[in-house]
N, C-alpha and C positions, 0 to 999 in steps of 0.2 A: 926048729919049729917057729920060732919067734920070725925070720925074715917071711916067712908064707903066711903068718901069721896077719904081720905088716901089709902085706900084699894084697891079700884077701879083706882087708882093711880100707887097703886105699881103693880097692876096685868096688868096694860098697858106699866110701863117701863120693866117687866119682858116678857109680850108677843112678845115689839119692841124688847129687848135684843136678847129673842128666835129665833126670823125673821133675825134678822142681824148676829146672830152667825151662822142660819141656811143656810141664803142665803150667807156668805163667807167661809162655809163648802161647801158649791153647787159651788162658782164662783171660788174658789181656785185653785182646778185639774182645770178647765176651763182656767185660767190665765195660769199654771205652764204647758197644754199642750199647749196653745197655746205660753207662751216663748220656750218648746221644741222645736217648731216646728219653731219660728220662728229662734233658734242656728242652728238648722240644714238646713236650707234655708240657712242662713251665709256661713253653713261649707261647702255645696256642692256650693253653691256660689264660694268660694275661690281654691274649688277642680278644677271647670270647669277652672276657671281664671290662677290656674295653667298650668294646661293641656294647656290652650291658651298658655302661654308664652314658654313653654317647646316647642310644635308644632313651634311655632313664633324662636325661637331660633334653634331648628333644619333645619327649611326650611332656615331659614338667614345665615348657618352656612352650606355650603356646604359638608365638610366633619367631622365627630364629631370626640371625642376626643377617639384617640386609635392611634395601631400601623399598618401600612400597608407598604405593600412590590405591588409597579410596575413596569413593563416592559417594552422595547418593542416587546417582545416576550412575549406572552400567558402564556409560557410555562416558570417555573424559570432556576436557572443556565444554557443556552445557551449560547455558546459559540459567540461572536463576538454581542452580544444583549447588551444592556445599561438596568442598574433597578438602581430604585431609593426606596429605606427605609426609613421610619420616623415615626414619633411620632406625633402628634395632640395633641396642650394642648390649652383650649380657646383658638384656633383662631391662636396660635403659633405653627411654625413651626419648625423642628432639624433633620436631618436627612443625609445619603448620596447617589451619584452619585455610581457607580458601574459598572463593567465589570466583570464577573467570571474569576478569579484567577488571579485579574490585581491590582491593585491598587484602592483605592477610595477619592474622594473629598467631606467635611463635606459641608454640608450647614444649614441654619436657617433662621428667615425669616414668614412672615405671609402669611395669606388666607385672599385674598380679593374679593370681589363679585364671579368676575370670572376669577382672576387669582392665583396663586403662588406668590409673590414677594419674591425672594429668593439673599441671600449673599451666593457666592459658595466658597469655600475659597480649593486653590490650594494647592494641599497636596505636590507637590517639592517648590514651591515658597512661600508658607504660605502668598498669596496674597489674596484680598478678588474682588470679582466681582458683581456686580448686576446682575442678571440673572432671568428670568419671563418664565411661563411656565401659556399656558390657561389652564382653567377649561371646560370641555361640561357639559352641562344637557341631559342626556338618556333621553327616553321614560319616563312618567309617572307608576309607578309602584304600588304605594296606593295611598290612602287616611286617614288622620285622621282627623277625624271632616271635616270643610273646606280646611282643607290646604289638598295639595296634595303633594308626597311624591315622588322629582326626585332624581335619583342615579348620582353621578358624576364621569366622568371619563376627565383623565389626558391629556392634547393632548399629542399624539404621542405615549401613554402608555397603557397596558392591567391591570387591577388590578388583582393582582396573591391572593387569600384566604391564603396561608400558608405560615408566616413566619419561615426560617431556621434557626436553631443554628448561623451560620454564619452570616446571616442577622440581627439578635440580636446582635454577640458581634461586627460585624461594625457601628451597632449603639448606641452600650453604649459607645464606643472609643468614637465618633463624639458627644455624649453629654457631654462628658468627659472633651472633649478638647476645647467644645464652651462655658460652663460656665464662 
């Protein structure tokens, strides 16, 4: 009795073997898709979360980082109009005051909510001044996700799209000189 005994023994650890090798051949791709799925839950998690902070940081950040040229004229080099040039870097300001074929005054300086806070520094006196200029919010123009998407414009200023040769090398003077 004992050998059948044995027999019947091994043929039961070999059928448990069989079931457990078979059912973690079956539960394996089940496990390995459901961790895919649950990385990819993460990764679009972190996408969306992006996307939030990028939208969050552009509506907080009135105007992003790049160079613009404004006026008080619509229109650029008019004569007897005032434009203002600069730069945008996080949040920081450099740029200058301007008259067409007159002289210009450097300034630099941050963006705050809804103003300019600007040091204008007098190009015959080489003195520094405080000087603030508002921010408007336009019309609403998008949307992304929830946030909605307003344009900013300067008081008293038109934003001109094309910066000139000229416009450029008064402003690489003025960041030249404010480092």
């Amino acid at each position: 009795m004992r050998p059948l005994f044995q027999s019947a023994r091994s043929l039961a650890q070999a059928a448990t073997g069989l079931a457990l090798a078979t059912g973690m051949a079956i539960a394996t791709p089940t496990y390995a898709a459901e961790a895919s799925q649950r990385s990819i839950v993460k990764q679009a998690a972190s996408v969306e979360q992006t996307a939030e902070q990028t939208a969050e940081q552009t509506a907080s950040q009135p105007l992003a980082n790049g160079v613009y040229l404004y006026g008080q004229s619509p229109e650029a080099e008019q004569l007897g109009s005032a434009y203002m040039v600069f730069e945008v870097r996080d949040r920081q300001i450099t740029g200058a005051f301007y008259m067409p074929y007159s002289s210009f005054d450097c300034f630099n300086g941050a963006i705050e909510s809804n103003r300019l806070a600007l040091n204008v520094i007098d190009s015959y006196e080489q003195a520094s001044y405080p000087y603030e200029i508002g921010l408007e919010q336009s019309d609403a123009v998008a949307t992304v996700g929830n946030m909605t998407i307003t344009p900013v414009q300067i008081e008293g200023f038109h934003r001109i799209d094309t910066v000139s040769e000229n416009d450029q090398r008064i402003l690489a003077s003025c960041q030249t000189n404010l480092q």
